[in-house]
N, C-alpha and C positions, 0 to 999 in steps of 0.2 A: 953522777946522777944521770948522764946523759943514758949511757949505754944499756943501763938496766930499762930504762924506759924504752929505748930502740929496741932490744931485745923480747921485753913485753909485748909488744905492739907487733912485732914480726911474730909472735907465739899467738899472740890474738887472729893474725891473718892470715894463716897457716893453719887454723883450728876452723877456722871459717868457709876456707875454702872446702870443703868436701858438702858442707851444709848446703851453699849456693849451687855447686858446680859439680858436687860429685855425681857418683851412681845413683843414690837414696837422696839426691840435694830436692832443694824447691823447685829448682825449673825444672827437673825431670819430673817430680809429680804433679806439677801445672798442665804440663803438655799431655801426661797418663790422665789425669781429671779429664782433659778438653775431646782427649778422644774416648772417655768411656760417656763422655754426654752426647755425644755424636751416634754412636753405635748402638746408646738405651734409646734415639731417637729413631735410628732405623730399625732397630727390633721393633719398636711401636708402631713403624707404619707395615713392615711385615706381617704382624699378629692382625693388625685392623685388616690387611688382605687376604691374609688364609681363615680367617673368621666368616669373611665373607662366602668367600669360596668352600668354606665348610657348609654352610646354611644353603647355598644353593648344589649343593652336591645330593645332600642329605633331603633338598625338596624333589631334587632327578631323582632318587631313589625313591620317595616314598607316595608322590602325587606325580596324577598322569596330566594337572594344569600346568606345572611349570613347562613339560616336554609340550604339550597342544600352545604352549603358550611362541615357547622356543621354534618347534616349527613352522607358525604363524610368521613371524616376525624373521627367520634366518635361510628360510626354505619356501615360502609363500604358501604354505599350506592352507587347506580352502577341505571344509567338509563337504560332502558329499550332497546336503539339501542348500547349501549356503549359497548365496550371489555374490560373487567380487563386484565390488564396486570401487572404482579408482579416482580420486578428484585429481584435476592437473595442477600444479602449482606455478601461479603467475611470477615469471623474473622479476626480480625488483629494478 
């Protein structure tokens, strides 16, 4: 009675192993799960930046405020009747 049991028990772990450890086992698709939730994370913060970047692409193209805005603020642009005016900013 011994040996059938031995022999069982070695067929049982020997059947098992590919499930845990194989190519298609559980830790290989834990770790394939851990990095497609990592990559849908970085696709997400991707899309929220070229989204962005679409909407202001699409505002240069189609209004002349965003570009009067942009040269304001990146170039010191200053119209033509306008006064600069500059405040100084005390150090803390």
């Amino acid at each position: 009675m011994r040996w059938p049991t031995l022999a069982l028990t070695a067929l049982l772990l020997l059947l098992q192993y590919p499930l845990w450890l194989g190519k298609g086992g559980w830790l290989r698709v834990w770790d394939v799960d851990r990095q497609l939730t990592a990559q849908r994370e970085t696709n997400q913060q991707l899309e929220t930046r070229n989204a962005g970047l679409d909407a202001e692409v699409r505002d240069l193209k189609n209004g002349y405020d965003a570009i009067e805005e942009r040269a304001r603020f990146e170039l010191g642009y200053i119209k033509p009747d306008e006064i600069f005016v500059q405040v100084p900013q005390k150090n803390p």
